[in-house]
C-alpha positions as a Markdown table, in Angstrom:
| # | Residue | x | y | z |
|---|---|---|---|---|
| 1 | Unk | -0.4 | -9.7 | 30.8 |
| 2 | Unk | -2.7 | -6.6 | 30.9 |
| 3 | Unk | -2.2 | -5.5 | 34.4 |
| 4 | Unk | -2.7 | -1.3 | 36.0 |
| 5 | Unk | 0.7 | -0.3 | 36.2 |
| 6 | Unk | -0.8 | 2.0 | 38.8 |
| 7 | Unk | -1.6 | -0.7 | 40.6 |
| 8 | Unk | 2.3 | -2.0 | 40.2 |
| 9 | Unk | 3.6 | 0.9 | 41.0 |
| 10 | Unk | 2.1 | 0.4 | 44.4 |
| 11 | Unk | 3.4 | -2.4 | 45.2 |
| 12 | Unk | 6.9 | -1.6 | 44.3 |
| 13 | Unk | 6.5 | -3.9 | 40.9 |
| 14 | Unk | 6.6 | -1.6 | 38.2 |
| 15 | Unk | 9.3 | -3.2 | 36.8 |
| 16 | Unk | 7.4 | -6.3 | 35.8 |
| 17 | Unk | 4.7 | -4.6 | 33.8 |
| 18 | Unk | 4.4 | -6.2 | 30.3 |
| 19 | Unk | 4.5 | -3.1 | 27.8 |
| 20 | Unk | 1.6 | -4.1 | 24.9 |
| 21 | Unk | 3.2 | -5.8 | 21.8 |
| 22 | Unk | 4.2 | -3.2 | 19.1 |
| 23 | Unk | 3.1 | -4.3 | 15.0 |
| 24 | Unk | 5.0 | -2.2 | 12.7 |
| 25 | Unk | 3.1 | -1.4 | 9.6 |
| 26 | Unk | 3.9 | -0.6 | 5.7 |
| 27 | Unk | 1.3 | 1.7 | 4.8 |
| 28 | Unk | -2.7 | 2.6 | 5.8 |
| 29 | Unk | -4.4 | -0.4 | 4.4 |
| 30 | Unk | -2.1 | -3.0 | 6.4 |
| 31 | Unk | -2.9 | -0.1 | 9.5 |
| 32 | Unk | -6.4 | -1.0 | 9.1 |
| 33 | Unk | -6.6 | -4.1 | 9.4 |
| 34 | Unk | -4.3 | -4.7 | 11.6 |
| 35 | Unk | -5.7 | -2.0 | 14.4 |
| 36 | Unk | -9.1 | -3.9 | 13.9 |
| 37 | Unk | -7.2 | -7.2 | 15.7 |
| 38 | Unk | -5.1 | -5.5 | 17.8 |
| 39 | Unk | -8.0 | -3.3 | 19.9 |
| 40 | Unk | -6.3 | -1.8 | 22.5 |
| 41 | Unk | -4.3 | -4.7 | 23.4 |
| 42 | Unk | -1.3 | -3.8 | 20.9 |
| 43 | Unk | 0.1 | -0.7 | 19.8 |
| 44 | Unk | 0.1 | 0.0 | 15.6 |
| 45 | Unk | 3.2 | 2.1 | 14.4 |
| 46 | Unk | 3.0 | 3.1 | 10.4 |
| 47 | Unk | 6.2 | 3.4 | 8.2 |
| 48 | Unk | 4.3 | 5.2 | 5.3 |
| 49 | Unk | 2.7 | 8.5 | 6.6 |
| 50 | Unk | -0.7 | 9.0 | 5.2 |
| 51 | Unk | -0.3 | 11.2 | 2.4 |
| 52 | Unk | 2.6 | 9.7 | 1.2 |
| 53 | Unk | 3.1 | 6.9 | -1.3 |
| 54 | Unk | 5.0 | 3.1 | -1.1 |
| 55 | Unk | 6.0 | 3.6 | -5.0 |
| 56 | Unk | 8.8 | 6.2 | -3.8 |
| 57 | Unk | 9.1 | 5.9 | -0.3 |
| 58 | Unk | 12.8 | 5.6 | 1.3 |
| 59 | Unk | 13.3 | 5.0 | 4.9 |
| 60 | Unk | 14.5 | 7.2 | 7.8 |
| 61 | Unk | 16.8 | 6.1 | 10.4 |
| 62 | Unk | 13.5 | 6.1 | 12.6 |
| 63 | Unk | 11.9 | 4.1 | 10.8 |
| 64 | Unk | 14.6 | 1.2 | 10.6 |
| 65 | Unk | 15.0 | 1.9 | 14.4 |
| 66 | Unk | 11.1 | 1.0 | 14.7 |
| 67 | Unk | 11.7 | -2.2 | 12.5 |
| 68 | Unk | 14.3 | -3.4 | 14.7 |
| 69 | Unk | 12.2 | -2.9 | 17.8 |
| 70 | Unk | 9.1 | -4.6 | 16.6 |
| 71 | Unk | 7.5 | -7.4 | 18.2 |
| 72 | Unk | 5.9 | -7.4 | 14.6 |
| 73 | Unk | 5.9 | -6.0 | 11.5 |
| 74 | Unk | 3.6 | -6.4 | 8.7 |
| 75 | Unk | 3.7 | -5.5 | 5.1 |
| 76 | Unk | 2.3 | -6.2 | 1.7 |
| 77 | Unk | 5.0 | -7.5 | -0.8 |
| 78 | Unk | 8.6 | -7.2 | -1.8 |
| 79 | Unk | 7.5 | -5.8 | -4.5 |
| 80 | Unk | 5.3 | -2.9 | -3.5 |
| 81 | Unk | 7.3 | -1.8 | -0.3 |
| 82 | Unk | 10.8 | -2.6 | -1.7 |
| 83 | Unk | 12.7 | -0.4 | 0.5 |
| 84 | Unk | 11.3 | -2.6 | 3.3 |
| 85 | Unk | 13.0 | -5.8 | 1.8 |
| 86 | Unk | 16.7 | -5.8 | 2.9 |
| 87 | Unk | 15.9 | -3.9 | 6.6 |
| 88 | Unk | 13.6 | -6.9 | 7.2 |
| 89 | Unk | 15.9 | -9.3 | 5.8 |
| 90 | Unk | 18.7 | -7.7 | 8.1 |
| 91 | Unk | 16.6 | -8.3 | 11.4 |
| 92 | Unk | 18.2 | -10.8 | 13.7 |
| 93 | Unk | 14.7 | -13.1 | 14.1 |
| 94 | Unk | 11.9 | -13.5 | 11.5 |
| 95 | Unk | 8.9 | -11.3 | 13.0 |
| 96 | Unk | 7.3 | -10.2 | 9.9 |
| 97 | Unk | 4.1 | -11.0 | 7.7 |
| 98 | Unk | 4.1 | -10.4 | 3.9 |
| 99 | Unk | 0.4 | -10.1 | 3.1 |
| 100 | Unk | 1.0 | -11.4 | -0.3 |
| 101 | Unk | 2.9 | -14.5 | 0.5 |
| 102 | Unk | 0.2 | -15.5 | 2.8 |
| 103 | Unk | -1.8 | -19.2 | 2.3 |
| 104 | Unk | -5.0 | -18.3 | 1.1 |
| 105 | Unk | -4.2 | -14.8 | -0.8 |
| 106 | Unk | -6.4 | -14.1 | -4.1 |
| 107 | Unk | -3.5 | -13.0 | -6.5 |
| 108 | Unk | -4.1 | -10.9 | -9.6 |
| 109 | Unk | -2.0 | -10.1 | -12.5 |
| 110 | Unk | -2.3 | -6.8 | -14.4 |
| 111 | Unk | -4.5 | -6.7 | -16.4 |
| 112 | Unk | -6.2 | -9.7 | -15.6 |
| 113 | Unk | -10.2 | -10.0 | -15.0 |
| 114 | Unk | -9.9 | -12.9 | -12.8 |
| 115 | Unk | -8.1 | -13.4 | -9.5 |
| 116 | Unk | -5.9 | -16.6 | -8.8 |
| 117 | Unk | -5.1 | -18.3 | -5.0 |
| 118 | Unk | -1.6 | -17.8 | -4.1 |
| 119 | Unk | -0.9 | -21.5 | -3.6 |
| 120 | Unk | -2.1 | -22.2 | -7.8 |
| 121 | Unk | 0.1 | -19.8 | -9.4 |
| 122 | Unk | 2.6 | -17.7 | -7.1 |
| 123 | Unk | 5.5 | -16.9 | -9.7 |
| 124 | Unk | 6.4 | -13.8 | -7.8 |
| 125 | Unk | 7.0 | -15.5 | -4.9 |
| 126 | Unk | 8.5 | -18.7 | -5.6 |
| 127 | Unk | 11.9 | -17.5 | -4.4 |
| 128 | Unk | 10.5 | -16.0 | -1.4 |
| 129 | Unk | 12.5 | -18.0 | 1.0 |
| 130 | Unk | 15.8 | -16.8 | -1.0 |
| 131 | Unk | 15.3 | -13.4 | -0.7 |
| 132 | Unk | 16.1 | -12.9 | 3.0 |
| 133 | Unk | 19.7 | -15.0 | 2.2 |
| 134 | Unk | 20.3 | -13.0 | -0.6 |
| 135 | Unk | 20.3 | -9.9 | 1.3 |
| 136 | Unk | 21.7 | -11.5 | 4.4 |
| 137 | Unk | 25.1 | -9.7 | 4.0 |
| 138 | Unk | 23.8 | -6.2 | 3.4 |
| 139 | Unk | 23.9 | -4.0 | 6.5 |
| 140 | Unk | 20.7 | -2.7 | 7.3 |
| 141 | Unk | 21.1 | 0.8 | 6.9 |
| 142 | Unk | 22.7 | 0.5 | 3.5 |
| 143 | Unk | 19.0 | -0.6 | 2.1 |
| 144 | Unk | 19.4 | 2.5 | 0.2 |
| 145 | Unk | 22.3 | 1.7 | -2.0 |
| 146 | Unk | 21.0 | 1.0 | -4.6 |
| 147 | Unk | 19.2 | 4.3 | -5.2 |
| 148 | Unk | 22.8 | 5.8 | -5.3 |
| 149 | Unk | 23.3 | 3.2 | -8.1 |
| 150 | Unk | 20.2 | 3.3 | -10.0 |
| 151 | Unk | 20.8 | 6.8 | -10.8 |
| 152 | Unk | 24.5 | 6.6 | -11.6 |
| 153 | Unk | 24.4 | 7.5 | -15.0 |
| 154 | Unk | 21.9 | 11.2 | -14.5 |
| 155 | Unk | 24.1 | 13.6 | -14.1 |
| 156 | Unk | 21.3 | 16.3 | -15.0 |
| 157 | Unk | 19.4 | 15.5 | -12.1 |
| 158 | Unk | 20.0 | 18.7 | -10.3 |
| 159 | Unk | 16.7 | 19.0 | -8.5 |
| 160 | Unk | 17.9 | 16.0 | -6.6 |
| 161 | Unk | 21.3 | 17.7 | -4.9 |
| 162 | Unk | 23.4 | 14.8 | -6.0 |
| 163 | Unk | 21.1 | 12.1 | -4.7 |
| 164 | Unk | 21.7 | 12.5 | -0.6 |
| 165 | Unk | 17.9 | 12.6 | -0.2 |
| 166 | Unk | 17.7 | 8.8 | -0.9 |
| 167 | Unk | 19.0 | 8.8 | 2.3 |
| 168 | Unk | 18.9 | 12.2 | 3.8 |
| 169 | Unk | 15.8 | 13.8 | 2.8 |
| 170 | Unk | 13.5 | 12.2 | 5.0 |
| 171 | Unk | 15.7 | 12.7 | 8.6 |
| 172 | Unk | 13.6 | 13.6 | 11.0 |
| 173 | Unk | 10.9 | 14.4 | 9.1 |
| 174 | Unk | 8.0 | 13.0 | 10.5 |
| 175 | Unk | 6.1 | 14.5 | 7.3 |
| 176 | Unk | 7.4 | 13.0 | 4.8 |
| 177 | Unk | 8.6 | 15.5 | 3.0 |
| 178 | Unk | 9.7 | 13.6 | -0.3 |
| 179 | Unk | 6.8 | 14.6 | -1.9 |
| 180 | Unk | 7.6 | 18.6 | -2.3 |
| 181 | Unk | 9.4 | 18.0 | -5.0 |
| 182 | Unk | 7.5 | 15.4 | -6.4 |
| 183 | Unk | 5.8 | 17.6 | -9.7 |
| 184 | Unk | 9.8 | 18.0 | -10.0 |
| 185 | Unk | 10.6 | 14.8 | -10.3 |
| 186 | Unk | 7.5 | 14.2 | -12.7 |
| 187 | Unk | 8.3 | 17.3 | -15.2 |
| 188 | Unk | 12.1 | 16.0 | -15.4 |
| 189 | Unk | 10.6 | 12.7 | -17.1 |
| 190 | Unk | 8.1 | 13.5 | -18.6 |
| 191 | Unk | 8.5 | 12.6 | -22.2 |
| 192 | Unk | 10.6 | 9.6 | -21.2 |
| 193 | Unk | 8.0 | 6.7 | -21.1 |
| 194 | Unk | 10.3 | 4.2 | -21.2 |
| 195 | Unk | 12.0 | 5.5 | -18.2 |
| 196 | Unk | 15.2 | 4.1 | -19.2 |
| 197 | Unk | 18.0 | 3.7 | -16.2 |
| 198 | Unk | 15.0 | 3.6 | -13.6 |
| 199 | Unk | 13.8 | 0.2 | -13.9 |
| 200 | Unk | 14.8 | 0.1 | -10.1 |
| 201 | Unk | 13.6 | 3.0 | -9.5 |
| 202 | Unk | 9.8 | 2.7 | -9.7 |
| 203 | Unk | 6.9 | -0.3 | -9.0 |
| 204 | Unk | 6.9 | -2.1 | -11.8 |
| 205 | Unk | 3.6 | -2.8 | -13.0 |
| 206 | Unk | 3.8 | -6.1 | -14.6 |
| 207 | Unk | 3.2 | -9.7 | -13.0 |
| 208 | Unk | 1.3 | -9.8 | -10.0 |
| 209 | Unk | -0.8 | -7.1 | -8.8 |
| 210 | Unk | 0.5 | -6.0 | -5.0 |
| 211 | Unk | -2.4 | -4.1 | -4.0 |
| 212 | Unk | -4.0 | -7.2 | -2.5 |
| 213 | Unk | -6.0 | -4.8 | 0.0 |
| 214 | Unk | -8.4 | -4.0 | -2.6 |
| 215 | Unk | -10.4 | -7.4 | -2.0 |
| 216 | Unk | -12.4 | -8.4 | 1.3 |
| 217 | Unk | -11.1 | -11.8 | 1.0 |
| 218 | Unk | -7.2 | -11.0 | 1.3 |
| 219 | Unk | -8.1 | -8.7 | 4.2 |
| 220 | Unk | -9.6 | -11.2 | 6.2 |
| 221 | Unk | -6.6 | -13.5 | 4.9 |
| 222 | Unk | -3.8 | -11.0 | 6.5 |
| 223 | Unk | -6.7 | -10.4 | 9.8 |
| 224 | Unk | -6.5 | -14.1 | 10.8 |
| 225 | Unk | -2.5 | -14.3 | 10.1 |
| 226 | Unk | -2.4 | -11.0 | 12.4 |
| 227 | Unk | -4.6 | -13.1 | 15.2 |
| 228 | Unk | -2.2 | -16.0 | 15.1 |
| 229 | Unk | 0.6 | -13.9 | 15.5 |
| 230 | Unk | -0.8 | -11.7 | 18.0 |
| 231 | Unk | -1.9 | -14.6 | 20.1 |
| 232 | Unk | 1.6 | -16.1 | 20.0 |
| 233 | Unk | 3.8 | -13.0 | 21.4 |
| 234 | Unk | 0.9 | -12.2 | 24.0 |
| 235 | Unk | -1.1 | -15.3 | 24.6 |
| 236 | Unk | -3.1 | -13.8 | 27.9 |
| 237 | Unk | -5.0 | -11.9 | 25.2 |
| 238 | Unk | -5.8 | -14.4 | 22.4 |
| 239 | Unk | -9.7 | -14.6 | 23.1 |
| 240 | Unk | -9.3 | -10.7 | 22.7 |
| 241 | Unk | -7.9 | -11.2 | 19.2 |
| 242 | Unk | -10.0 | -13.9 | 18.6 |
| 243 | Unk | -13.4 | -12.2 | 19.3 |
| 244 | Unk | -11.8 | -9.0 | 17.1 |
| 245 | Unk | -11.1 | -11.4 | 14.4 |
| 246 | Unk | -14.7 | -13.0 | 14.1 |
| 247 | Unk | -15.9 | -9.6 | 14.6 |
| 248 | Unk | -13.8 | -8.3 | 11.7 |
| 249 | Unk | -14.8 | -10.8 | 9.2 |
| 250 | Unk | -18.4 | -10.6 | 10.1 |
| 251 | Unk | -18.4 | -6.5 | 9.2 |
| 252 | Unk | -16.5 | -7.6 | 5.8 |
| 253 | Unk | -18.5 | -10.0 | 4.7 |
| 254 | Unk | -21.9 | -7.9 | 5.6 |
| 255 | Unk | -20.2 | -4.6 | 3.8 |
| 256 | Unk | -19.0 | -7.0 | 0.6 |
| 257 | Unk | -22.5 | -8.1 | -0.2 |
| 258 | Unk | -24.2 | -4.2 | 0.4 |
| 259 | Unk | -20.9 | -2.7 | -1.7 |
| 260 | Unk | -21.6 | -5.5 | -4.5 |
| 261 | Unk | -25.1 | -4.7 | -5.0 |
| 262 | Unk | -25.1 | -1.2 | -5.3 |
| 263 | Unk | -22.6 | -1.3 | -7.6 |
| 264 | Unk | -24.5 | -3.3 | -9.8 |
| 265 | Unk | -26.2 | -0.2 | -11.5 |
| 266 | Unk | -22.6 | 1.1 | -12.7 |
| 267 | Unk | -20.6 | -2.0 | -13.6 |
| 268 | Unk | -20.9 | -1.3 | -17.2 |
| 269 | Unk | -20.3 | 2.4 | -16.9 |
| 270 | Unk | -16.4 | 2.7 | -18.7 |
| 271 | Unk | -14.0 | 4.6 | -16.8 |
| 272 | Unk | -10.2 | 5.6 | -16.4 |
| 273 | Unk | -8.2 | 5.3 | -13.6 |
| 274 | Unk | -5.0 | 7.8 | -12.3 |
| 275 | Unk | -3.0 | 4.3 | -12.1 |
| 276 | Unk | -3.3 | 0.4 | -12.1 |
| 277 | Unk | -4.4 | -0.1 | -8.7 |
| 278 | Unk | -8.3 | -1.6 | -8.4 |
| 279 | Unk | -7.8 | -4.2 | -10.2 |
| 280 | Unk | -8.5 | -6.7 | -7.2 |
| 281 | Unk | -12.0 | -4.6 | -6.5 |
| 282 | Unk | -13.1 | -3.9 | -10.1 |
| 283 | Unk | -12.9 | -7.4 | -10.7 |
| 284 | Unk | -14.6 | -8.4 | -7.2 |
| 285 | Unk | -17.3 | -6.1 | -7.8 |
| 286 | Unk | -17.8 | -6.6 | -11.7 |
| 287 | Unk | -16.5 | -2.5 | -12.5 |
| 288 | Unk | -15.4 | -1.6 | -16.0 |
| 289 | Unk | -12.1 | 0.0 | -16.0 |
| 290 | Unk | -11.5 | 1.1 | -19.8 |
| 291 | Unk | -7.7 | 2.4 | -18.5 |
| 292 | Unk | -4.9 | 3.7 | -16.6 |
| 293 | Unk | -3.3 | 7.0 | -17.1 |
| 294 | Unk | -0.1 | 5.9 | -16.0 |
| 295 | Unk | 1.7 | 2.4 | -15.7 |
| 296 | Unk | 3.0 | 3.6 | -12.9 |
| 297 | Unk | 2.4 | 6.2 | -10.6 |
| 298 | Unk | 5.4 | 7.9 | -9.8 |
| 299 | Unk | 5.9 | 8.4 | -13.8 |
| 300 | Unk | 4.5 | 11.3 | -15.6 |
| 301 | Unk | 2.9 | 10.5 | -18.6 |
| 302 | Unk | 4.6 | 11.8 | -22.0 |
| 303 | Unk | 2.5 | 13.8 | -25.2 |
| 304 | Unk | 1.9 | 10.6 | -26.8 |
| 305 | Unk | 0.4 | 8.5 | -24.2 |
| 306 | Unk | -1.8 | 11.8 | -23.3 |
| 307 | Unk | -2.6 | 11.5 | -26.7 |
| 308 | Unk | -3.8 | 7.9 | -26.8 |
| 309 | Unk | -5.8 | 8.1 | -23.3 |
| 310 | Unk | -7.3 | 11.5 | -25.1 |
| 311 | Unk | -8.4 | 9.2 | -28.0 |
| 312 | Unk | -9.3 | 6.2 | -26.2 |
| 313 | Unk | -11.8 | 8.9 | -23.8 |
| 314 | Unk | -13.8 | 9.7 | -27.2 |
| 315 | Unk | -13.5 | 6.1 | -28.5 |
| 316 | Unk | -15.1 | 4.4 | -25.9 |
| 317 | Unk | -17.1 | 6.9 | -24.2 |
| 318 | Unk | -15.3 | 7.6 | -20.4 |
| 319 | Unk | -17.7 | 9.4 | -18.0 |
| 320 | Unk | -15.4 | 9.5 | -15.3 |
| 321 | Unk | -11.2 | 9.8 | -15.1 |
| 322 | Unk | -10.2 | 9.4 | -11.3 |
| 323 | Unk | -7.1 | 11.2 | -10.0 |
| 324 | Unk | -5.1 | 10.0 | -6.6 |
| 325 | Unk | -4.6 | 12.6 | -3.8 |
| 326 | Unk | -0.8 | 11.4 | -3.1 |
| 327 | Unk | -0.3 | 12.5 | -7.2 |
| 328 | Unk | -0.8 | 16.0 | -8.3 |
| 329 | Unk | -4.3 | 16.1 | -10.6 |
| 330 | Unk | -2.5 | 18.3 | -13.2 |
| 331 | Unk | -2.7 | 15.4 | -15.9 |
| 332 | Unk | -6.0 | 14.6 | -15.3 |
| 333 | Unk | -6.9 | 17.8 | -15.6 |
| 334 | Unk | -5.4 | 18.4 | -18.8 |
| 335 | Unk | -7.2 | 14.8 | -20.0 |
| 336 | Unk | -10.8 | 16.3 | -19.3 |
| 337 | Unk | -10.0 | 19.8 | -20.8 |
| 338 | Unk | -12.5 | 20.5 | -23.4 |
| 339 | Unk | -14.7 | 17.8 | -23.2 |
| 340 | Unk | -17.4 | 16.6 | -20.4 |
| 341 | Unk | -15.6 | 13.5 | -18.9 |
| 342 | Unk | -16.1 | 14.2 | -15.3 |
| 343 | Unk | -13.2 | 13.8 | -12.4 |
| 344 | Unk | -13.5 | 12.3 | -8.6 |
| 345 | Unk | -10.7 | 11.3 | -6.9 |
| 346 | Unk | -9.9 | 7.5 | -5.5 |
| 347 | Unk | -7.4 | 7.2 | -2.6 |
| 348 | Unk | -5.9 | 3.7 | -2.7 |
| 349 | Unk | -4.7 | 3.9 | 0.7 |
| 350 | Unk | -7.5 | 5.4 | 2.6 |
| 351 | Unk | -5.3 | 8.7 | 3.7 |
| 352 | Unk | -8.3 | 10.2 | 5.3 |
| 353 | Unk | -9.9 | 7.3 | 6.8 |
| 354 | Unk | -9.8 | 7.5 | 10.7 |
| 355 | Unk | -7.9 | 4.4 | 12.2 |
| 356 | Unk | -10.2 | 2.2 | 14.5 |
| 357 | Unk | -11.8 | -1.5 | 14.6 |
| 358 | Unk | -14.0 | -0.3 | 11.2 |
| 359 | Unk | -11.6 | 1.2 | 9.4 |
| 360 | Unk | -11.2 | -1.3 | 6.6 |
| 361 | Unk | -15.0 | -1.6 | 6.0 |
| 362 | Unk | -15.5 | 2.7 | 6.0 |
| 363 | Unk | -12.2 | 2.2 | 3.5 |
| 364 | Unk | -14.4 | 0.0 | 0.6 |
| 365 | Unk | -17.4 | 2.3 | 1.3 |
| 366 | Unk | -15.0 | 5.2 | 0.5 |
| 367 | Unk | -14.2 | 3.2 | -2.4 |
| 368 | Unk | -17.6 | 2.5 | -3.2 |
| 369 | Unk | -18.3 | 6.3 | -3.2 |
| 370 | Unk | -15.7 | 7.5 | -5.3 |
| 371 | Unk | -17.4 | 5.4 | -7.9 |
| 372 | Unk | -20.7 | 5.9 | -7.5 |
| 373 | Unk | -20.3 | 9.9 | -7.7 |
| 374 | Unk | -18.8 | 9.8 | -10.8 |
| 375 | Unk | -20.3 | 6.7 | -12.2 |
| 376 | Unk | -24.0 | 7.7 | -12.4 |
């Protein structure tokens, strides 16, 4: 299949040349993983830029233009990437991979210590195979709708220009710019912490934890699904997937076992976190998260739960309160005024991380870092 189009072009054959099977990716942490299988054999195209976030992401036109010409397209969960759900469920043939639906999956609740396999307790997904029918009928570009609906009822929502960004804003920016106006949409909510109206709006953070990346397991999980696949739409190159695959766990599995260990000496240091995201590798690696300053990150805070994490901070003794770089670090800020908590920042998406075969690994060492700094 992988032939020199110069070569082709020679011969007067160009036209048979076999372009390199294109996987369509949610956000970073799928990006990873998935370039670490695909070598240079497939091409990786990411819906989420880098310094964006999958809690208040809405899709361009581009974007729905690369899901329809995907030989593959990979994601996390309904639940995380919803705006993916009804583009995907639109698509004429089933070409996708949701990482938490997968066989083999270590799910987590929030809040929970322990992780569960997918196939003992996998509530969240036990209508999976309904919700592509249930969305059958929806055209694929109205997968915004219902952001026109959810916010029906704010008519004070100026900041927003009558809500045409959920479907305007990002056109033809390949920046995502939704997020200049994010501190805007924080200070107009700010003492609502019940968020009423937006249950739709924002990742709820109840039930199972989507950020399945976080454990070494479920990456080698969605790697070996990502090597079947591959190998099906361009079998002239499974023993290149394969070898990547093999090659993949192996660096896991060797960085798991360093990472676990030299965390040891801060697993019982207490700590609070910008949002309820490590859940998967605090509890892999024995870390003790005392809190989250938001349920979700996309919500500011109000003055009462600021005063409860202010309280909880003296109660229990935090050393460290980590802020997000896709979040402004205001809040945390204000947390830590006055007293000699120290801040570090944890990116649950790896924005900075350079894309190659070791991506994933460098990502948990980045992890690993962020803790340690602040930690000891």
């Amino acid at each position: 299949m992988k032939k020199t189009f110069a070569a082709l072009t020679a011969l007067g054959l160009s036209g048979a040349v076999s372009a390199d099977p294109v996987v369509v990716t949610s956000i970073k942490p799928v990006s990873m993983i998935v370039a670490a299988i695909a070598g240079d054999h497939a091409k990786v195209e990411q819906i989420v830029s880098n310094n964006a976030s999958p809690h208040d992401f809405a899709l361009r036109p581009s974007d729905l233009r690369k899901l329809s010409n995907a030989d593959s397209i990979v994601w996390v969960s309904h639940s995380l990437e919803h705006f993916l759900t009804k583009p995907i469920a639109n698509l004429n043939e089933s070409k996708d991979i949701e990482w938490a639906d997968l066989s083999g999956v270590h799910l987590q609740n929030f809040g929970d210590k322990h992780e569960h396999h997918h196939d003992e307790d996998h509530d969240e997904h036990e209508d999976h195979d309904d919700h592509h029918d249930e969305h059958a009928d929806h055209d694929e570009h109205e997968g915004h709708d219902e952001h026109h609906d959810e916010h029906a009822d704010h008519d004070n929502h100026d900041e927003h220009e009558g809500h045409d960004e959920h479907h305007d804003e990002h056109a033809g920016h390949d920046d995502h710019d939704e997020h200049e106006g994010h501190d805007e949409h924080h200070d107009e909510h700010a003492d609502h912490d019940e968020h009423e109206g937006h249950e739709g709006h924002h990742h709820d953070h109840s039930g199972v934890n989507p950020h399945v990346w976080m454990d070494p397991h479920n990456a080698i999980v969605l790697a070996e699904a990502v090597k079947d696949q591959l190998s099906k739409i361009d079998p002239d190159s499974a023993a290149y997937y394969e070898e990547n695959f093999h090659e993949f766990e192996e660096s896991v599995e060797e960085a798991e076992h360093k990472i676990e260990h030299e965390l040891e000496d801060v697993s019982d240091v207490p700590y609070v976190v910008f949002h309820d995201a490590y859940g998967y590798f605090e509890s892999h690696f024995g870390l003790h998260n005392a809190g989250a300053v938001t349920l979700s990150p996309e919500r500011k805070p109000g003055a009462k739960t600021v005063a409860d994490i202010r309280e909880r901070i003296q109660e229990h003794q935090i050393q460290c309160i980590f802020s997000e770089p896709q979040f402004s670090p205001a809040i945390v800020e204000t947390l830590v005024e006055g007293t000699d908590v120290k801040t570090a920042v944890l990116d649950p998406l790896g924005g900075k991380i350079e894309i190659g075969k070791n991506a994933y690994v460098a990502y948990l060492k980045s992890l690993e870092a962020s803790f340690i700094s602040c930690l000891k």
